[in-house]
N, C-alpha and C positions, 0 to 999 in steps of 0.2 A: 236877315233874321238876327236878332239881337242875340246874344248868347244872357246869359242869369248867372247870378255871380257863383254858382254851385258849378257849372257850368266852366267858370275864368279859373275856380279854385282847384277843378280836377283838372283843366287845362294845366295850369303853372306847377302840380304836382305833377303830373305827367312828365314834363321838361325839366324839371329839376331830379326827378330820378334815372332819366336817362342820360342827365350829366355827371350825376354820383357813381352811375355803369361805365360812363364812356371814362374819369377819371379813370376808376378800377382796372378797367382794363387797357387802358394807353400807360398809367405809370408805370409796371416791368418793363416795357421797352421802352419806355423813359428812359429811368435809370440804369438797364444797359447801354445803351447809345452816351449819357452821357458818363457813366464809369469809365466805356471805353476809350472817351478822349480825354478824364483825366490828369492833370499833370502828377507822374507819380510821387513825387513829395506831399504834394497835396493830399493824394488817397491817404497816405501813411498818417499826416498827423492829424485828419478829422476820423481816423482809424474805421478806413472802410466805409463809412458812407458819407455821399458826395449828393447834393439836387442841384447845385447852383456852383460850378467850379468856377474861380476865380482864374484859373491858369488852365488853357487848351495844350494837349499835347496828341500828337499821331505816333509815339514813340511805342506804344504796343502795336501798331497797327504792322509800322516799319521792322519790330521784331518779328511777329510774327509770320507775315511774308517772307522774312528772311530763312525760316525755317523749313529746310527742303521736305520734313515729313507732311504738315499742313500743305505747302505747294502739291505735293504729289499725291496726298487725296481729294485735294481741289479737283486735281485735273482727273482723277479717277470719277469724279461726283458729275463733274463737267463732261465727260465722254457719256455715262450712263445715262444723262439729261438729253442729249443731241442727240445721237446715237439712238437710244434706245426708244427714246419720243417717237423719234421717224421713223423707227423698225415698226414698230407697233399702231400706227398711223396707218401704215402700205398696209400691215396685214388685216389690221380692224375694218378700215375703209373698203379691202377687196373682197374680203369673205360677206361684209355684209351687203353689198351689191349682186355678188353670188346668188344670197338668200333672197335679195329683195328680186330678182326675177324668177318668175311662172314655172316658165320654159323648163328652167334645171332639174335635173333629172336627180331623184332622190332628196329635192327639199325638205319635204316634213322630216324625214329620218335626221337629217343634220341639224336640224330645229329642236327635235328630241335633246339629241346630243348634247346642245349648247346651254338646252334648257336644265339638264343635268348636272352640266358642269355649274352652273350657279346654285340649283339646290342641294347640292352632294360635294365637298370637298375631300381630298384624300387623305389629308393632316401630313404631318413634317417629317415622318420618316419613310412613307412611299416617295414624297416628293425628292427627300434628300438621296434613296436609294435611284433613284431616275437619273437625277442631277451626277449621282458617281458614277454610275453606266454609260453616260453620255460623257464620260472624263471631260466632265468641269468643274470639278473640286479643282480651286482655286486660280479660278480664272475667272477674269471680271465677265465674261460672257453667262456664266453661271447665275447673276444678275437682273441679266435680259429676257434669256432664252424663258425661260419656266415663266415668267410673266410678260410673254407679246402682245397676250391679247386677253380680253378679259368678255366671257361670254355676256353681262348684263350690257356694256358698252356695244355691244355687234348685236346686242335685240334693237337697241336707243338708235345707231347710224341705222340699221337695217327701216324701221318705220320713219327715218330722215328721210332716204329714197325711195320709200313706198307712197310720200307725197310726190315726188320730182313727176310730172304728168308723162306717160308710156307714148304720149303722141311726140315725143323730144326722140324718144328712142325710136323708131318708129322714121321719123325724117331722115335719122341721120344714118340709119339704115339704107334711106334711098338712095342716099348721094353717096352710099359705096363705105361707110363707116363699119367695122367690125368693132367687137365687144370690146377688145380694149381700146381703141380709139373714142367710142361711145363711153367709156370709165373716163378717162383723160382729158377727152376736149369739153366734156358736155358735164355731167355727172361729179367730177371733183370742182371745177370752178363753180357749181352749184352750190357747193357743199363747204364753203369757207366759213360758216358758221359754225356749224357742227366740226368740224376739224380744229378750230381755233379751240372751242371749249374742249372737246378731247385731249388735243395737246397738252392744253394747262394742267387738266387731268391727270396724263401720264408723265408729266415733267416733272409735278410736284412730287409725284410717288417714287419715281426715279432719282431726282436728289433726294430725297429724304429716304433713301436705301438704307435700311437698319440689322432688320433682323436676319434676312435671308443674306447678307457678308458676315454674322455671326456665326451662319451653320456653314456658309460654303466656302466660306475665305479665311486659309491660316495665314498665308504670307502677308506681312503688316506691306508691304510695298504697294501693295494691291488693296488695300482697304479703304473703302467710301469716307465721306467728312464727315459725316455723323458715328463712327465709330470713333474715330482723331477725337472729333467733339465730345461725344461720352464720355470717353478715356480723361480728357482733360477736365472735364467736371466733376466728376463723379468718381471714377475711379483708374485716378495716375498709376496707383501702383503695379499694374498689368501688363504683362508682357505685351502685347497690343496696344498699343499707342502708348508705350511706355517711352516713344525714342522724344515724342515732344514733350512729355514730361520731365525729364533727363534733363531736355535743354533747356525749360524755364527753370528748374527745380538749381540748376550752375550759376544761371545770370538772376546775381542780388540785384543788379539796378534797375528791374521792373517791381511791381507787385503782381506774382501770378492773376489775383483777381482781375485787374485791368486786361491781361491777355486773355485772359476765358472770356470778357466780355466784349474785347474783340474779336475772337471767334466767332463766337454769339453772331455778332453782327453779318461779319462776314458771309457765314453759312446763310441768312434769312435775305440778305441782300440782291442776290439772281433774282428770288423769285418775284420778290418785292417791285422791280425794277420791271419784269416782264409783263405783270398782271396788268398797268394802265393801258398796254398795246392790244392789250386781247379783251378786254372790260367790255367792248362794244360789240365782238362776238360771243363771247361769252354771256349777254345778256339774253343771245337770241338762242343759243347753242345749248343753254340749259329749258326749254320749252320747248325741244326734241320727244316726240309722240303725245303731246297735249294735244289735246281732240280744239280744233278750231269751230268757232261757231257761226 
C-alpha cells in the first residue's frame, strides 16, 4: 500500500520530533559525562561550559574516590542495594506464595490487610515514632527494615503464582516435597521473571535512599550517596556532607564543578550498568497480572 505524501509528511514529522526529544533529553547527561572528564584548565578558561573538550582528564574522578566520605556512602548505598534487594525479595516472594495458596488459613483477612496498607498510609511521624521504638534512629538498618516489602508488589508476585498451574504443586507433593521445598525447587525458579523485574524495583529505590536517611540518620558516617550527593550540589554548606565539601572547597587544583559532575556519574553508574542484565526479564516481569488471551 502506497503511503500519500500527507502521509511521508506526518511520517518525517513524527521522526524529527522524536529526535528534538531524544536531543532534549540525552544532552544533561551529555554534558555531565563530559564536564566530568574535562581537563580542568580547560573547564576554567571556556569558564564552565564545555560540549567538545579538547583535552580528556579522570583527574576528578581520581579525587574523588580518593575521598574517604564519598567511599563510605558508596559503600553504605552499595550495602542498602544488595542487602536490602534480597531482604525484600525473600520476604515479598514468601508472603506472597502464602497468599497465592487456598489452603491458608485466614487468607482473606491478610488480603484486607495488605490491601490497607496500600490504600491507607500512616505519614512520617507514626513512622518515625516506630523506627525510634525499634532503636534504629541511626542505624542503616533504619533504611531497610520499614520498607521490606511493599503491599502493591506481594498483590503483582501473589497473581504471578496464581498462574504457576496447582498440578506442579500437587506432583511435588507426591514425591514427598513439603512447602518449602515446593517454594524453592519449583515455585522460585518459575519465578525469574518476576523476581528480576522486582529486584530492579527495589534496587533502584534502595540506592536512591533520600529522604528516610534525612529523618533517620544524624551520624554523617552512616549516610547514603544521595545525601553526599545533595550536600555537594546543592547545599555544601551543611553539617551533613559538609566533610566532602571541606575537601573540595581546600584543593584549588580541581574545579568543584567537574567533581559534582563526577559524582553525578558515579551515583547513576550501578544502575545504569545493571539494567541491560535484567531488560529481558524485566520485559516479561512487568506484564505480571495482565489477563492473557
Amino acid at each position: 500500500m502506497r503511503e500519500s505524501l500527507g502521509d511521508r509528511i506526518f511520517g518525517m514529522a513524527n521522526i524529527l520530533l522524536l529526535v528534538v526529544i531524544g536531543i532534549i533529553t540525552l544532552f544533561p547527561l551529555y554534558y555531565v559525562f563530559v564536564v566530568s572528564f574535562t581537563e580542568p584548565s580547560e573547564y576554567i578558561e571556556k569558564y564552565g561550559f564545555v560540549l567538545f573538550p579538547s583535552k580528556w582528564s579522570v583527574g576528578a574522578y581520581e579525587y574523588l574516590l580518593s575521598t574517604s566520605a564519598f567511599i563510605r556512602a558508596t559503600g553504605v548505598s552499595a550495602f542498602l542495594a544488595t542487602v536490602g534487594t534480597m531482604l525484600s525479595l525473600m520476604i515479598t516472594s514468601a508472603f506472597a506464595f502464602g497468599l497465592s495458596r487456598k489452603r491458608l488459613r485466614g487468607r482473606k483477612a491478610m488480603m484486607i490487610m495488605v490491601m490497607f496498607t496500600i490504600l491507607f498510609n500512616p505519614g512520617i511521624i507514626p513512622t518515625y515514632l516506630l523506627v525510634r521504638d525499634l532503636g534504629l534512629i541511626n542505624s542503616v538498618w533504619a533504611l531497610i527494615v520499614p520498607v521490606l516489602t511493599s503491599g502493591w508488589y506481594v498483590i503483582l508476585m501473589k497473581s504471578f503464582f496464581d498462574s504457576i498451574p496447582v498440578e506442579l504443586e500437587e506432583a511435588a507433593m507426591i514425591d514427598g516435597c513439603n512447602d518449602l521445598s515446593i517454594f524453592f525447587r519449583i515455585i522460585l525458579p518459575l519465578s525469574v521473571a518476576s523476581l528480576a523485574a522486582f529486584g530492579l524495583f527495589y534496587a533502584v529505590a534502595y540506592w536512591n535512599t533520600f529522604f528516610s536517611a534525612v529523618l533517620y540518620i544524624n551520624d554523617f558516617t552512616k549516610v547514603p550517596l544521595q545525601i553526599v550527593l545533595r550536600n555537594m550540589l546543592i547545599d555544601s554548606d551543611t553539617s551533613v556532607g559538609g566533610a566532602v565539601a571541606v575537601e573540595m572547597a581546600s584543593d584549588k587544583q580541581l574545579p568543584t564543578q567537574t567533581i559534582k559532575m563526577a559524582a553525578v556519574v558515579v551515583s547513576t553508574l550501578p544502575i545504569l550498568m545493571v539494567y541491560p542484565f535484567l531488560q529481558k526479564h524485566f520485559t516479561k516481569g512487568v506484564m505480571l497480572g495482565s489477563v492473557k488471551g
